[in-house]
N, C-alpha and C positions, 0 to 999 in steps of 0.2 A: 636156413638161408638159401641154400642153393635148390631143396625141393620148392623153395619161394620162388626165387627167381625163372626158374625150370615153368613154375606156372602162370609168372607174369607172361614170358616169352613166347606160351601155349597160348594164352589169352589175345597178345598181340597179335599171330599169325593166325586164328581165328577170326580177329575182328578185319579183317583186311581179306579173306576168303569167299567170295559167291557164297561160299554152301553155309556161312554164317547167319545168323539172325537179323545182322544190321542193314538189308537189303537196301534201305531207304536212306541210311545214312551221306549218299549222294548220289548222284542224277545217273551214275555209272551202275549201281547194284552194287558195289562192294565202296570200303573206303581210299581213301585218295593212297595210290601207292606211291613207292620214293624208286626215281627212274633213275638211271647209271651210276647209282651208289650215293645221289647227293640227296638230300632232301628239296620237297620241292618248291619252286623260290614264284612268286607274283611274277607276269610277264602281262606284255600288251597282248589283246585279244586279239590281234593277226596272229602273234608268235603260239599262245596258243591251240587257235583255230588247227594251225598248218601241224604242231606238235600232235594235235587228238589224232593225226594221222598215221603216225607210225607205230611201229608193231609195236604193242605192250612185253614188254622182256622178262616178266614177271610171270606169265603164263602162254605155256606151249601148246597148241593145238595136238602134237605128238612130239613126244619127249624124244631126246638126242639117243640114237641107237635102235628105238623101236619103228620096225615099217610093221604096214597090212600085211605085203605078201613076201615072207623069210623065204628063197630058195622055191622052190615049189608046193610049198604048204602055205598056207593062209592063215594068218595070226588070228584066231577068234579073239580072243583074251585082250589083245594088242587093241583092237578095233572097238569090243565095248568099251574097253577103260579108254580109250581115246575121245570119243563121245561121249563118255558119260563126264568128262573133265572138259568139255569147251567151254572155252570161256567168249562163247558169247553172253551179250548184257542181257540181263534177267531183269527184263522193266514193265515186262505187261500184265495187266493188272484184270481182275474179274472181267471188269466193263469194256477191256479190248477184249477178250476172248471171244465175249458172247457177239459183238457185233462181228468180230470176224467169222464167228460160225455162218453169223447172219447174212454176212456181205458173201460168200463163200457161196451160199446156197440160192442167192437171189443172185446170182452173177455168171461165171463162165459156163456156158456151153457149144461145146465144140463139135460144128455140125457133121452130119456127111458130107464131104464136098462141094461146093455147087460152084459156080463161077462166080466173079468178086461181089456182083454187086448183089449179092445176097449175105456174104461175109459181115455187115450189121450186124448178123444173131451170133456172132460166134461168142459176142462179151455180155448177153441180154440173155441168157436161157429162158428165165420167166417173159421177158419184157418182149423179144422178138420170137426165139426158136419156137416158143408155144404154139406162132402161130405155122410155121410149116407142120407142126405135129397135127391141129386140127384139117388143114387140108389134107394133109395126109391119109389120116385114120379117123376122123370123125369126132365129134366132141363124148364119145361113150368111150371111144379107144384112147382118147385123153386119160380121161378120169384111171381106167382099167389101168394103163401104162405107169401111167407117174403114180398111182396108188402101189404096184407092185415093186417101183423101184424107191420108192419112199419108204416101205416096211425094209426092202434089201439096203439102203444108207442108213436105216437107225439102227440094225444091229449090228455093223461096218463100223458107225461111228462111235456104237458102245464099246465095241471090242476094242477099238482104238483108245480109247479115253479109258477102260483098262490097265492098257498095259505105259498108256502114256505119263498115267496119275503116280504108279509102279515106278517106271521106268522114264522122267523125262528128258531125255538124253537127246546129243544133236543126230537131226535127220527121222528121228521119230521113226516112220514105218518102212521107209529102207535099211535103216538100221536094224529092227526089229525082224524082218528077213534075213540081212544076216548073222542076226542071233542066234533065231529060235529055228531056222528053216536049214536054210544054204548060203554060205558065203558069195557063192556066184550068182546066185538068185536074187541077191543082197543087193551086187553089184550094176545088176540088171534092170532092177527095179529102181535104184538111184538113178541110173542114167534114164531110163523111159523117164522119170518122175520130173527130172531136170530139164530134158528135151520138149517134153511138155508144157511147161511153162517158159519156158526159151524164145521156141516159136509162137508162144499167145501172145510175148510181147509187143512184136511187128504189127500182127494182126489185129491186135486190140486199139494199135496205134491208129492204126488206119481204121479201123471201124469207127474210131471216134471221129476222127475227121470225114468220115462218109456221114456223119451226122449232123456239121455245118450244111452241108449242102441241102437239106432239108430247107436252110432259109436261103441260102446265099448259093450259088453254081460259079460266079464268077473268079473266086480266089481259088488257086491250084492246092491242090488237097495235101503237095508238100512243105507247105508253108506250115499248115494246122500240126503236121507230123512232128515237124519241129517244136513248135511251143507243147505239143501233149508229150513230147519225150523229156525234155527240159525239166518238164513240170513232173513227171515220176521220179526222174533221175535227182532233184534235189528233195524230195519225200524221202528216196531212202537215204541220200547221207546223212538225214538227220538222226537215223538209228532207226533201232526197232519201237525206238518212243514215236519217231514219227511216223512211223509206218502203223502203229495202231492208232495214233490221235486221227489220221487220215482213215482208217479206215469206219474210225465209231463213227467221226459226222459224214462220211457219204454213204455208209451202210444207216444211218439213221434217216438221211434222204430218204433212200429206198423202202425203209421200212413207211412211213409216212405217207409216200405214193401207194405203196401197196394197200394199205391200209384206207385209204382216202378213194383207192379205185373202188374197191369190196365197197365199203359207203355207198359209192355214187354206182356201180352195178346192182345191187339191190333196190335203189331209189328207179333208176333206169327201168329196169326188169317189170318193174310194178307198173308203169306209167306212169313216173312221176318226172319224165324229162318233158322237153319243150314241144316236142313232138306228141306227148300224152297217148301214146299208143301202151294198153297190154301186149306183154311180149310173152312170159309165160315159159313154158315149153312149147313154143310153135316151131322153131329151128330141129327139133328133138326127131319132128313128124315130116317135115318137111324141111331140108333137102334129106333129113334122119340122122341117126344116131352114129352108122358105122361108116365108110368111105375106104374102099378098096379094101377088102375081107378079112382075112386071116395075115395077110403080107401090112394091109395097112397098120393092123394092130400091133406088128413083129415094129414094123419102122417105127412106132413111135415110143414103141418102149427101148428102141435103140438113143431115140432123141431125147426120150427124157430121161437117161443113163446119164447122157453129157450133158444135160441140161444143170445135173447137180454137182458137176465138176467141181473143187474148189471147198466144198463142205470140209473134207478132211485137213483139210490146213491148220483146221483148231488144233492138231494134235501133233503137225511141226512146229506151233509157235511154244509147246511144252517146256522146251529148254530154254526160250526167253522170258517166262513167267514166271513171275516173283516166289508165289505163292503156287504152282503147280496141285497139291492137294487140297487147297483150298476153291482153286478157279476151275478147274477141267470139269469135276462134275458137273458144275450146274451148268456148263458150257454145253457141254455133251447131255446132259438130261432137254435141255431145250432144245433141241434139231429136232424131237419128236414135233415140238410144236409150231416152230417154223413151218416142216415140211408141210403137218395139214391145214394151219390158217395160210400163209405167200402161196401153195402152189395148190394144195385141193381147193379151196375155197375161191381163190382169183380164178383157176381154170374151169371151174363151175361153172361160174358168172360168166365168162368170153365162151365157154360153150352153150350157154342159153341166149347172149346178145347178136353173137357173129355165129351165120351160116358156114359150112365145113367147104360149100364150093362159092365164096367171094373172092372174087379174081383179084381181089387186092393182097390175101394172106400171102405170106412168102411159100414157094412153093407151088402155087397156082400158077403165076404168072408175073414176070418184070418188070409190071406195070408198074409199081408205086413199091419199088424195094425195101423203103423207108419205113414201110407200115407195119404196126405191129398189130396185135386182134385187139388189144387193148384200145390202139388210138383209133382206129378203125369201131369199135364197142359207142368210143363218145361222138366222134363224126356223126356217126348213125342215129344221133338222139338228138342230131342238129345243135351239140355244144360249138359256139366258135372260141379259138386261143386255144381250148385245155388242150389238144394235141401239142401244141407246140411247151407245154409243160411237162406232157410226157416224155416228148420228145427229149428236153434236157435233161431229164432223169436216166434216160436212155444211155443221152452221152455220159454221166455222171459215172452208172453202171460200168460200163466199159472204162474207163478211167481207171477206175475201183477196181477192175479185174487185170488193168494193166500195172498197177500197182505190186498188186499182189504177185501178177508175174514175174517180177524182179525178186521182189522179197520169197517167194516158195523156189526159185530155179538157185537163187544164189548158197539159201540155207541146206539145200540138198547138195550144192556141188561144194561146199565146203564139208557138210559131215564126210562125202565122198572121197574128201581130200585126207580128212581126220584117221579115216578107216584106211588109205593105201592104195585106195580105189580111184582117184583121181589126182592128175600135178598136184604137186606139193604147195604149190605157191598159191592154188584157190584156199589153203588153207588160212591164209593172212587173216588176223584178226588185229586190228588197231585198237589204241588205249581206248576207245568207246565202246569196245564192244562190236563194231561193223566189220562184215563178213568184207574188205575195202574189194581186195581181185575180184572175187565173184560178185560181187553185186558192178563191178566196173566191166566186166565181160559178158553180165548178163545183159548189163546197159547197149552195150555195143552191137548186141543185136538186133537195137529197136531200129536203128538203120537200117534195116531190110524193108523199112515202113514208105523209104522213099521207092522203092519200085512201084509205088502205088502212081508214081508222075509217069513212067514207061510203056513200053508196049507191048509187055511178059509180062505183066501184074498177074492177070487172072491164074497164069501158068502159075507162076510162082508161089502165090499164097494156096491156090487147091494143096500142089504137094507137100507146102509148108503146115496145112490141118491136117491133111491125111496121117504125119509124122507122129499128130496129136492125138489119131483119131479115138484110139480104142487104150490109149495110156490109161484113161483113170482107171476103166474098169479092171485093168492087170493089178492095178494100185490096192483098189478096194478089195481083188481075189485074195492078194498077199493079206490085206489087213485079215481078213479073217480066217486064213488058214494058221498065220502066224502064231492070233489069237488058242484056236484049238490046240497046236503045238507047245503053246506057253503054258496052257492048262495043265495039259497030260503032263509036262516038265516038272511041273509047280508041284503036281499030286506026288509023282514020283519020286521027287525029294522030299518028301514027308511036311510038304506045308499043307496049312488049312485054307482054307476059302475065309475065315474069317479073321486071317493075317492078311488081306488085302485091304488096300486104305479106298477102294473103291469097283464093285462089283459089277458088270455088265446087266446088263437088266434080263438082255434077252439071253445072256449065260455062253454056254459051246454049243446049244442048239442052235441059238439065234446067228452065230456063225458059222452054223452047216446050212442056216437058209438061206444067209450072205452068201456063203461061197455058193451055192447050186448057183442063185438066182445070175450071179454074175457070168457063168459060164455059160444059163441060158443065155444074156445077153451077147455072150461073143458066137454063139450059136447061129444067134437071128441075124447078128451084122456080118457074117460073113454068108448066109444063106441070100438076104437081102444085095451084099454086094457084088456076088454071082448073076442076081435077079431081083435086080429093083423094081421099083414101081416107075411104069412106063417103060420098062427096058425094051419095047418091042422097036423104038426107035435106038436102041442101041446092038448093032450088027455086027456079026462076024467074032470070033475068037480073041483078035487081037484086042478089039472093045473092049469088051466081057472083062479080058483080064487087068486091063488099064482099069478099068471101073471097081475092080476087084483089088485092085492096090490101092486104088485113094480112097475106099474105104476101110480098108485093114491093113494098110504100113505097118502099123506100129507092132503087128504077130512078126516078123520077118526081124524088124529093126529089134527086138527084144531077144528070138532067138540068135540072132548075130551079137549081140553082147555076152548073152549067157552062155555057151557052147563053149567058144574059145576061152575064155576065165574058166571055164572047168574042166578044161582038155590040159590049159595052161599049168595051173596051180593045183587038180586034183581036189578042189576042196570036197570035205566030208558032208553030206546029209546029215544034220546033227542029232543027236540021239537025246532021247528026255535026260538020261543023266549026267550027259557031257555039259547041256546049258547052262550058261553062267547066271544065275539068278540074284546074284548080290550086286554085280557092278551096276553104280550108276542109279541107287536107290538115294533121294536125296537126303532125307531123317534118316539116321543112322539108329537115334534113338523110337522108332516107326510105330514098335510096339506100343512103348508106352502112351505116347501120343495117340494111338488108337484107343487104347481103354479109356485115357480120359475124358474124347469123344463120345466114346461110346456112353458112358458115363452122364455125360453132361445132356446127349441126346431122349436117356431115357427119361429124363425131367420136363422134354418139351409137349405143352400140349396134345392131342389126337390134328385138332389142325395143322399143328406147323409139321408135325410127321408128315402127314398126309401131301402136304404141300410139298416136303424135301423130297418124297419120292417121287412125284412127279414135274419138279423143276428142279 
C-alpha cells in the first residue's frame, strides 16, 4: 500500500512537470497547478487574465539560497541547473521553429553606420542591405561574400542545434559559454546578445515607420512608432505561443515574396517583362562584376555577416519547445537551404537586373532611401504597384524583426538573471510561462523610437547600431568555439558520438571553419572601419577614430563586461573534465529512446534517409 501510494504521488508530480510527457495537456505545457494551497476554483476572465500574471509559486527560476556568484567564485553548477530548470512555457512546435529560423535569416541586418535615413536596412538584410552590398562591391563580391558567410552560419548553426538538441536549456548559447568555455565569457556574451536586440527594437520601430512614408510624408513618423510598439508589445504578452504564431505568418509572407521575386526575376532576366528587353549578363560587362577592389569585397562580406543576424534564435527558442529532439534538427538541417535558395538565388537575380553603380541602391546616394535592388529590379521592367507590395513586405520584415527583438533580448536577460548574471527580478516568470520584467523592460526601450520626431535622431540611432554592430559575430565565434570545447569534454568523459540525439553535420571541423571565418570577419570591420570606402572624405585622427567606434563598439562594450566579472569573481577557464554534461538533458531516459529511433530509422526506405539527412 504505501509502495502504492509512494507511486501514485510519483505519478502525480510528474504529470504536472514541464519535463513530463503531458506537454499538450494544456495551453501552458504542463498541467493546471493548485496555487496557495487551494485548488483551483472558475473565476471571470478579467480575474483571470490579471491572475496569469503573477509569479507561478510552484516554480523558481533559482531556488532559495542558491546565487551565480558565491563570494568570489562563480557557481557553475548553480547556473546550469538554474537554466536547465526554467520554467519558461514549452509551446513551440516543429512549424514555429523552422519559420523562425526562416524569419531570422530573411530579417535583421545591422548595418555599418550610416546616417538615419538609411536606417531602412537595418530590419531588411535580404530586402534593403543587399542593396548597399552590391554598390559597394559589385554583384560578383555579392555572391563571393554571402556564399562565404553562408557556409560560416551553417556550421554555426549546426553546432548550435547540437548542443541545443543535448542541452535545451534557458539562454541557449550564452549559457553554453558559460558552461563549456568561461563564466565570464558567459556573462559577456548574454549582455552583448541582450544589448543587441535591445537596441534593434527602437530602430526596427522606426525603420518601419520610415516605410509609411514611402506613400504618405505628411503624418509625423511618431505617431506610426506608437501603433508599431503597441502592436509588438501585445504579441509578446500573448506568450511564446504568440510570438511563434506571429512569426510563422509573417516569415511565411516573406517567404512567398522571396519566392514570387526568384519567379518574376527569371521571367524578367529573359525578356519576358513589359519592356521585353534581354537582359542576360550585360550588368556583369558593363558597369562589371567587382566595384572598389579588395576593400569592396572585405565590406560586403562585413554586410552580409549582419545581413544573417537573427538565424541563431532557432536555438534560444530550445527551452520553449515542446519537443526539442524532435523540432531542432530539421530546423537546423534547413538554414542550409534557406541560405542558398532567399539569399544566393534572390542575389543572383538583383545582380544580373540592377547595375552595381544605380544611384538609387542605398549607399550610392540619398536619393530614394526607400529603395531596395529588389524594388528598383521591378521599376526597371516598367512593373507599376509591385513596389509598393514590396514595399509592404519590407515593412512586414522589419515588424518581424522587431518582434523578435523583444522576444531574443528578454529570454537572454532572464537566463542572465537565472545564472546570477543579471537583477534578480528579470528573472520573474508568471503562471504563463512569460519572461513578465524582461520582456516589460525590453518593451520600454522601444521608446527610444520617438527620437525619430527630434533633432538628434541621426546621432542617436548611428550610436545605438554601432552598440549592435559586430554583436552577432562575437555570438556566432562563441557558438562555435563552445561547440569544439563541448566535443573535446564529451570525449573526455568517455562518451561516444553515437550517444548524441543529434550530430552536426559539418562536425569540430566545421566549427574550426565557423570560428576562423568569423574572426576574418572582425578582421575586415575593423581594417574597413579604420579605412572605409570613400574615407578620403573623412579627415584628421579625430574622424578616423569616431568612424572607428561606430563601427566596432561592440569589441570595447564586450571587453568592459568581460574583464571586470573576471578580475571580480576569478572565474575558471573550464577544463573538459570539470564540464557538467548531465545538467539540463531533457530525456533522462536518452539512451533508450535513441536505439529505438535508431531502430525504427533503419526500416525507412533509401529516400526518406536520404531526404532526413538533408532536411
Amino acid at each position: 500500500m504505501a509502495s502504492s501510494a509512494l507511486a501514485d504521488e510519483k505519478g502525480n508530480a510528474a504529470s504536472s512537470s514541464p519535463e513530463s510527457g503531458s506537454l499538450d495537456s494544456n495551453p501552458f505545457g504542463h498541467t493546471e497547478p493548485y496555487y496557495d494551497g487551494l485548488p483551483k476554483v472558475e473565476t471571470g476572465v478579467v480575474r483571470r487574465v490579471l491572475d496569469s500574471f503573477k509569479r507561478d509559486p510552484n516554480l523558481h527560476a533559482t531556488p532559495h539560497g542558491v546565487v551565480g556568484a558565491n563570494g568570489k567564485v562563480f557557481n557553475v553548477d548553480a547556473a546550469a541547473r538554474n537554466t536547465a530548470e526554467s520554467p519558461l512555457a514549452r509551446k513551440l512546435k516543429s512549424r514555429h521553429l523552422q519559420m523562425i529560423a526562416i524569419g531570422g535569416s530573411i530579417g535583421m541586418a545591422t548595418l555599418v553606420p550610416r546616417p538615419l535615413q538609411v536606417l531602412i536596412g537595418s530590419g531588411t538584410g535580404l530586402f534593403v542591405a543587399s542593396g548597399k552590398s552590391l554598390s559597394n562591391g559589385g554583384p560578383a563580391s555579392l555572391l563571393i561574400a554571402y556564399g562565404l558567410i553562408g557556409i560560416m552560419l551553417y556550421c554555426t548553426i549546426q553546432a548550435l542545434g547540437e548542443m541545443a538538441v543535448l542541452f535545451p536549456v534557458a539562454g541557449s548559447f550564452s549559457a553554453y559559454s558559460t558552461r563549456f568555455l568561461d563564466p565570464a565569457w558567459g556573462f559577456a556574451m548574454g549582455w552583448n546578445y541582450a544589448m543587441q536586440w535591445l537596441v534593434a527594437l527602437p530602430l526596427e520601430i522606426v525603420a518601419a515607420a520610415l516605410t509609411i512614408e514611402y506613400w504618405n510624408t505628411s503624418i509625423s513618423p511618431a505617431a506610426w512608432v506608437s501603433i508599431f510598439l503597441a502592436v509588438i508589445l501585445c504579441i509578446n504578452f500573448f506568450g511564446v505561443k504568440g510570438y511563434g504564431e506571429a512569426e510563422f505568418l509573417l516569415s511565411l509572407i516573406k517567404v512567398v515574396a522571396v519566392v514570387g521575386f526568384i519567379i518574376l526575376g527569371i521571367i524578367l532576366n529573359s525578356g519576358g517583362g513589359p519592356n521585353g528587353s534581354y537582359i542576360g549578363v550585360r550588368y556583369w560587362h558593363n558597369p562589371g562584376a567587382f566595384s572598389n577592389g579588395f576593400k569592396g569585397v572585405c565590406s560586403v562580406f562585413i554586410t552580409a555577416a549582419f545581413a544573417f543576424a537573427g538565424t541563431e534564435m532557432v536555438g534560444l527558442a530550445a527551452a520553449e519547445t515542446a519537443n526539442p529532439r524532435k523540432s531542432l534538427p530539421t530546423a537546423v538541417k534547413q538554414v542550409f537551404w534557406r541560405i542558398t535558395l532567399f539569399y544566393m538565388v534572390s542575389l543572383t537575380l538583383v545582380g544580373l537586373l540592377v547595375p552595381y553603380n544605380d544611384p538609387r541602391l542605398i549607399g550610392s546616394s540619398s536619393a530614394d532611401a526607400k529603395a531596395s535592388p529588389f524594388v528598383i529590379a521591378i521599376k526597371n521592367a516598367g512593373l507599376d504597384a509591385v513596389d509598393s507590395v514590396m514595399n509592404v513586405v519590407i515593412m512586414l520584415a522589419v515588424i518581424s524583426v522587431g518582434n523578435s527583438a523583444v522576444y531574443g533580448s528578454s529570454r537572454t536577460l532572464t537566463a542572465l538573471a537565472e545564472q546570477g548574471q543579471a537583477p534578480h527580478c528579470f528573472a520573474y516568470i508568471d503562471r504563463q510561462g512569460r519572461p513578465l520584467i524582461s520582456i516589460l523592460f525590453a518593451s520600454s526601450l522601444g521608446l527610444l523610437g520617438f527620437l525619430a520626431a527630434t533633432s538628434k535622431e541621426a546621432d542617436a540611432f548611428v550610436w545605438m547600431q554601432a552598440l549592435s554592430g559586430l554583436s552577432s559575430v562575437f555570438t556566432w565565434g562563441s557558438i562555435c568555439l563552445a561547440h569544439i570545447r563541448f566535443r573535446h569534454a564529451w570525449r573526455a568523459q568517455g562518451y561516444t558520438l553515437q550517444e548524441l540525439p543529434f550530430k552536426s553535420q559539418a562536425g569540430v571541423a566545421g566549427s574550426w571553419i565557423g570560428l576562423i571565418l568569423n574572426i576574418l570577419v572582425l578582421i575586415a570591420e575593423f581594417w574597413t572601419g579604420f579605412d572605409p570606402i570613400g574615407s578620403s572624405g573623412v579627415k584628421g585622427a579625430r574622424a578616423l577614430t569616431e568612424n572607428w567606434f561606430k563601427a566596432c563598439l561592440a569589441l570595447p562594450v564586450v571587453l568592459a563586461f568581460y574583464i571586470p566579472y573576471k578580475i571580480m569573481y576569478k572565474t575558471p577557464f573550464l577544463r573538459a573534465h570539470a564540464m557538467d554534461l548531465k545538467t539540463g538533458i531533457r530525456e533522462l531516459n536518452l539512451g533508450e529512446l535513441l536505439a529505438e529511433e535508431g531502430a525504427e530509422r533503419a526500416q525507412w526506405p533509401k529516400w526518406k534517409k536520404a531526404y532526413k539527412v538533408l532536411c
